[in-house]
C-alpha positions as CSV (number, residue, x, y, z in Angstrom):
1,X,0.0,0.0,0.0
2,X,1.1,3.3,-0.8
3,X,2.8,5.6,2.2
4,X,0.2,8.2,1.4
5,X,-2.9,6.4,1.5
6,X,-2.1,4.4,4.8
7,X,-1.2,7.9,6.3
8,X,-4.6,9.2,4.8
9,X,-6.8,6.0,6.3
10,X,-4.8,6.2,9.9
11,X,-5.8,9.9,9.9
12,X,-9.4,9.1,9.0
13,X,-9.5,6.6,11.2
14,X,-8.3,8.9,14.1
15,X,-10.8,10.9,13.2
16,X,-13.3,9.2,13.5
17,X,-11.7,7.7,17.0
18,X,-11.9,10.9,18.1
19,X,-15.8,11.7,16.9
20,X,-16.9,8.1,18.7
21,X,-14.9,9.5,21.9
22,X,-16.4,12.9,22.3
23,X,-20.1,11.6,21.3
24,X,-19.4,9.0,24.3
25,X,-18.8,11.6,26.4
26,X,-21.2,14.1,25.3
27,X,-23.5,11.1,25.8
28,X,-22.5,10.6,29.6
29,X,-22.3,14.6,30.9
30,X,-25.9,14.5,29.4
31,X,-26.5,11.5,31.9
32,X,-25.1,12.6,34.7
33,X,-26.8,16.0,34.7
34,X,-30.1,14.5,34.3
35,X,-29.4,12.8,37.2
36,X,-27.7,15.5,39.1
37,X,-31.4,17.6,38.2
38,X,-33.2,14.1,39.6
39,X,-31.8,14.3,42.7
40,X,-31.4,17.9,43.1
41,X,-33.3,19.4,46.2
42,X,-35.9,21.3,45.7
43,X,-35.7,25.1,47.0
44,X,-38.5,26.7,49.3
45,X,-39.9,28.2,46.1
46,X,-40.4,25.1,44.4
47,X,-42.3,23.7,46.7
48,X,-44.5,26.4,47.7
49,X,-45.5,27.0,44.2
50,X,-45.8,22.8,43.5
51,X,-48.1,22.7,47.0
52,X,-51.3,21.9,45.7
53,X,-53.3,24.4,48.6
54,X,-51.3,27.2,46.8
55,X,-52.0,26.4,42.7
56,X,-55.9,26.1,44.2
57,X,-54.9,29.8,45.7
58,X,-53.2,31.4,43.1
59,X,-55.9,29.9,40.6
60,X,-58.6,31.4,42.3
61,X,-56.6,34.5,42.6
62,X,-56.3,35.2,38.9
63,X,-59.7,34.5,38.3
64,X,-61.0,37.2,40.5
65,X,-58.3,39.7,38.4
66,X,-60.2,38.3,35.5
67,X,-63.3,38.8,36.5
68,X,-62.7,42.7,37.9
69,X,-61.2,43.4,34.7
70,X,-63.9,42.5,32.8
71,X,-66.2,44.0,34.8
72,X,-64.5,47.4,34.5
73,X,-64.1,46.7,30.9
74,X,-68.0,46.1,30.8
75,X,-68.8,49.3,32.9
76,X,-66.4,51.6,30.9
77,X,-68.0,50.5,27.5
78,X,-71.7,51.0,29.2
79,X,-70.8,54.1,31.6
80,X,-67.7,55.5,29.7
81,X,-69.8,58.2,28.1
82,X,-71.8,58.9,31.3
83,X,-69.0,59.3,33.5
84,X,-67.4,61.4,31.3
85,X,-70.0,63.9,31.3
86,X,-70.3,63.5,34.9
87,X,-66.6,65.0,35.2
88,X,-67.0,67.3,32.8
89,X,-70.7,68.5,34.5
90,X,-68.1,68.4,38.4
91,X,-65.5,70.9,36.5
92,X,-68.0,73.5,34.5
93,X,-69.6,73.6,38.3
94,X,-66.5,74.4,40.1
95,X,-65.3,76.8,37.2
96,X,-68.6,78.6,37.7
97,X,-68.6,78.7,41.4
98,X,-64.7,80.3,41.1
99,X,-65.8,82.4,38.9
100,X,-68.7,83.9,40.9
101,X,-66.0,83.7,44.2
102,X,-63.6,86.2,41.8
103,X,-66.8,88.2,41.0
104,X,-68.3,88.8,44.4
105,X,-64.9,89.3,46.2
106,X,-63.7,91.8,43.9
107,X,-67.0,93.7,44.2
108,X,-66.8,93.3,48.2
109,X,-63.2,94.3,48.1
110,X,-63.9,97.6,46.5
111,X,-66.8,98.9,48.5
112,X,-64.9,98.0,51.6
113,X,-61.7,99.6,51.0
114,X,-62.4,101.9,47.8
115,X,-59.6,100.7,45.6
116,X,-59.4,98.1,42.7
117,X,-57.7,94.7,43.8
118,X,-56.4,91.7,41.6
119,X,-57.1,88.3,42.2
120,X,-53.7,86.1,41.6
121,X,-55.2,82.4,42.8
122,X,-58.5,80.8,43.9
123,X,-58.3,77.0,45.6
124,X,-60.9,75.3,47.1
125,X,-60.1,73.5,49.9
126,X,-62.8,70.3,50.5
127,X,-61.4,69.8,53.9
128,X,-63.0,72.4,55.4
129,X,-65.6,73.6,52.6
130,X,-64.2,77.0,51.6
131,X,-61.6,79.2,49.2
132,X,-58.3,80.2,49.8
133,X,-58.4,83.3,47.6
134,X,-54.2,85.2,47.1
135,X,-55.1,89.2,45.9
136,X,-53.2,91.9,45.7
137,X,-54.1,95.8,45.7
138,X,-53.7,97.7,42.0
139,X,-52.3,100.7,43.9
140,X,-50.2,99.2,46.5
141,X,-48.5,95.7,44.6
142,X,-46.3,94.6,47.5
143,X,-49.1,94.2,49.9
144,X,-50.2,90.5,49.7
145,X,-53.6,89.7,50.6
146,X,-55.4,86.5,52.1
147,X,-59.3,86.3,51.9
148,X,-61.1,83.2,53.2
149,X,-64.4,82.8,51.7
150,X,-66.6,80.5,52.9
151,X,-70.7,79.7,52.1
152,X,-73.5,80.1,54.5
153,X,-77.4,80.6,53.6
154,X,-76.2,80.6,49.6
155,X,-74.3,83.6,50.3
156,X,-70.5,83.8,50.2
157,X,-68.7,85.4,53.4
158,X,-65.4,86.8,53.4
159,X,-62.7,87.3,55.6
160,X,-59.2,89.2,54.3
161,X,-56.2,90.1,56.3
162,X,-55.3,93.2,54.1
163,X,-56.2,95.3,57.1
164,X,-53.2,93.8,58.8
165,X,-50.9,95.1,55.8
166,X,-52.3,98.9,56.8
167,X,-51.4,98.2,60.7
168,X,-47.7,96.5,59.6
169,X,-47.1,99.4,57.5
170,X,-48.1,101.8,60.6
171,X,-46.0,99.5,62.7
172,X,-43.3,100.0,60.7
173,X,-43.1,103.7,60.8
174,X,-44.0,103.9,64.5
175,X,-42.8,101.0,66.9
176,X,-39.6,99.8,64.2
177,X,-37.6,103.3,64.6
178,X,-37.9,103.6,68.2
179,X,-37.0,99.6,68.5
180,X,-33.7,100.5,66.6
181,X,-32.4,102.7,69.0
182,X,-33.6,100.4,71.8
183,X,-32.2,97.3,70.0
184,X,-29.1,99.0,68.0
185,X,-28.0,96.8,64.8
186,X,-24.4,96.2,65.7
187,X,-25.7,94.0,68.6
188,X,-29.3,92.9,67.5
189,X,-31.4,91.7,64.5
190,X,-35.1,92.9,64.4
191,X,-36.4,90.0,62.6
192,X,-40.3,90.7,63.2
193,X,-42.5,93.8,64.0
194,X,-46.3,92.9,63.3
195,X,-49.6,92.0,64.4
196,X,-49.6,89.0,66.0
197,X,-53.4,88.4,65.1
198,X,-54.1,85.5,62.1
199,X,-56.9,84.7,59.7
200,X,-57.3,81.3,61.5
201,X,-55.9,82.2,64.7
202,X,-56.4,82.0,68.5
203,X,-58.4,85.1,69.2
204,X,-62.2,83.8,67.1
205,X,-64.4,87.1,68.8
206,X,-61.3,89.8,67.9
207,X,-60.9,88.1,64.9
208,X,-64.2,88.5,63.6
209,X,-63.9,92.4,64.2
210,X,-60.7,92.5,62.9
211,X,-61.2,90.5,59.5
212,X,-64.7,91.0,59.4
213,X,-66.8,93.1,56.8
214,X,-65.8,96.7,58.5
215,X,-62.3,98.2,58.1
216,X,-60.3,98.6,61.6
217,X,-58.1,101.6,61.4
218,X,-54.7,101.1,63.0
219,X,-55.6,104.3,65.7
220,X,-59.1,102.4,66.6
221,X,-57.4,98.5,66.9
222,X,-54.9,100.3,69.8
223,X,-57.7,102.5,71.3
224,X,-60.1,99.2,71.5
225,X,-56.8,97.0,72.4
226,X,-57.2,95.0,69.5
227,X,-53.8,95.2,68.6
228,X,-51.7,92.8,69.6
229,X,-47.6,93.7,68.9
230,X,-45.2,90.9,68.0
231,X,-41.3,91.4,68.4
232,X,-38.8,89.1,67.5
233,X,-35.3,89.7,67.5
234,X,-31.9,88.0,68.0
235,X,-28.5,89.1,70.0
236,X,-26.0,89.3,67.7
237,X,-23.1,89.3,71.0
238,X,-21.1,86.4,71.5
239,X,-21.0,86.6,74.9
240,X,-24.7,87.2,76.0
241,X,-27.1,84.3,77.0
242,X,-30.6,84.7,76.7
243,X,-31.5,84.8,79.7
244,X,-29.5,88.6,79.8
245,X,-32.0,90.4,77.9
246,X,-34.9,90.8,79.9
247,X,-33.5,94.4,81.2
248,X,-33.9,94.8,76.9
249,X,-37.9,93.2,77.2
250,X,-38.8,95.4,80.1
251,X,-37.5,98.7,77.9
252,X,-39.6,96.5,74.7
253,X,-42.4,96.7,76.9
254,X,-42.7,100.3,78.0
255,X,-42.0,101.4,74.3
256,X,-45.3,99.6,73.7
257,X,-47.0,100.8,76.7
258,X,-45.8,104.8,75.5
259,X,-47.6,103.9,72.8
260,X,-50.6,102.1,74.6
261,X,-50.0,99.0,73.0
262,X,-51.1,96.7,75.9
263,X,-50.6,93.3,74.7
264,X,-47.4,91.7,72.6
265,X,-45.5,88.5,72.3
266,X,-41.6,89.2,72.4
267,X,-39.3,86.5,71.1
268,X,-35.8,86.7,71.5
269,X,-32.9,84.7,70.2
270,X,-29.4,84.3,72.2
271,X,-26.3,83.8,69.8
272,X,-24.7,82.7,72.2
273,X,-26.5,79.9,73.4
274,X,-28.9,80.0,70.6
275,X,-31.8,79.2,73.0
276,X,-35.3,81.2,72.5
277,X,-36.8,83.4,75.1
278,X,-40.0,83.9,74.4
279,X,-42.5,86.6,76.7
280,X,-46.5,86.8,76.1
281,X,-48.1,89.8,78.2
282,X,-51.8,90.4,77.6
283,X,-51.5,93.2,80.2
284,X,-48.1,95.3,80.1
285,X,-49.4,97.6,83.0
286,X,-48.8,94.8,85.0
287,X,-45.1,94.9,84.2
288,X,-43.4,97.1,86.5
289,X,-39.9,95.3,86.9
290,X,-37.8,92.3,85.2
291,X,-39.2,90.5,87.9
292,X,-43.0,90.8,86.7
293,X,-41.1,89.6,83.1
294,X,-39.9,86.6,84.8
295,X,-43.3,85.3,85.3
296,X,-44.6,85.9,82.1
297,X,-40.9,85.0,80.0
298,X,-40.1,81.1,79.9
């Protein structure tokens, strides 16, 4: 036989050695995996979704989301249309009812206070069944007014704070001068000079004069004592504690009484310590001394 053909037939024939070898082989990983899956032991997972109890479960489960969904499908085809105008009869009612809200406070606005205002924002709030109404006076932009406006016997009845801007402004020009030389700015920071009086706040019977349908001139709130100052400052000296500054409230306090302001709140904040003092007198011709303050200061 010729050298090249017996080197041709061993090569085949290690060939095909080699095929019947790896197909053996091939043969037995298959085998031995099957049996490695066989006896393989079965997680928590497995079991709990093989446990009869639970197919029933989750069988019963998925038929129930069946049957919703086609229920909602079912109503939406039937009431699609009817809900729709439903909405759309909910939104045409609370348009209109803003709209009258912006009409009738606008009118009540100008006969109270003579002057043309602009309404920025109306929200309802369902909570407590009334609007939150944001204005603000043509002639006088940076003053930001608050009106409540709530319902009662098909009429709307408001309630705005703008009368507050008038008493801030008089505040301003009266108590804040006379507070700087009391509270100079190289040691102190007048935070807050204001009513202390809110829309919603603690005093119902004031507040219904106050924010109610007559205007309360700043001279008439102090001459009925409606006023009710608010002072809040901080010391701006490392090395004065809070409790240091009630010589400071007591000269506070007879500023306000000079200008028979007879109730305030006084809150003052130590940089020091940065603890908060805080003084409400409802009758500051009962404070004759720091030791008066003490009772009233915690």
């Amino acid at each position: 036989m010729p050298k090249d053909e017996q080197i041709h037939i061993e090569k085949n024939g290690m060939t095909r050695m080699d095929r019947h070898l790896f197909e053996a082989m091939n043969s037995s990983a298959d085998k031995f995996k099957r049996i490695a899956e066989e006896n393989k032991e079965p997680t928590l997972l497995d079991k709990f979704l093989t446990n009869r109890y639970v197919k029933a479960a989750l069988k019963t489960v998925l038929f129930i989301i069946a049957a919703v969904f086609c229920v909602l499908v079912v109503l939406y085809l039937l009431m699609g249309g009817m809900v729709f105008l439903m909405l759309d009869a909910i939104f045409k009612q609370f348009s209109s009812e803003e709209k009258r809200v912006q009409e009738e406070l606008a009118t009540h606005l100008k006969n109270k206070y003579q002057e043309e205002f602009r309404i920025e924002k109306v929200e309802y709030n369902g909570t407590i069944d009334h609007y939150d109404v944001e204005v603000h006076s043509v002639a006088k932009p940076d003053y930001k007014i608050r009106v409540d406006v709530s319902e009662k016997n098909k009429q709307f009845v408001f309630r705005d704070d703008y009368v507050q801007a008038f008493w801030n402004a008089e505040l301003k020009e009266t108590v804040y001068p006379k507070l700087q030389e009391l509270l100079p700015e190289e040691k102190y920071r007048i935070n807050k000079v204001s009513d202390y009086h809110s829309l919603y706040g603690e005093f119902p019977d004031e507040n219904a004069i106050i924010f109610g349908p007559k205007y309360i001139s700043f001279q008439e709130a102090i001459n009925r004592q409606l006023l009710y100052l608010d002072v809040r400052y901080e010391s701006l000296e490392d090395g004065k504690a809070v409790g240091d500054e009630l010589k400071n409230v007591h000269n506070v306090v007879d500023l306000a009484k000079s200008l028979r302001i007879n109730r305030m709140w006084i809150e003052i904040r130590s940089k020091k310590d940065r603890r908060e003092l805080s003084c409400q007198i409802n009758d500051a011709n009962r404070i004759g001394s720091t030791a008066d303050l003490e009772k009233v200061c915690e």
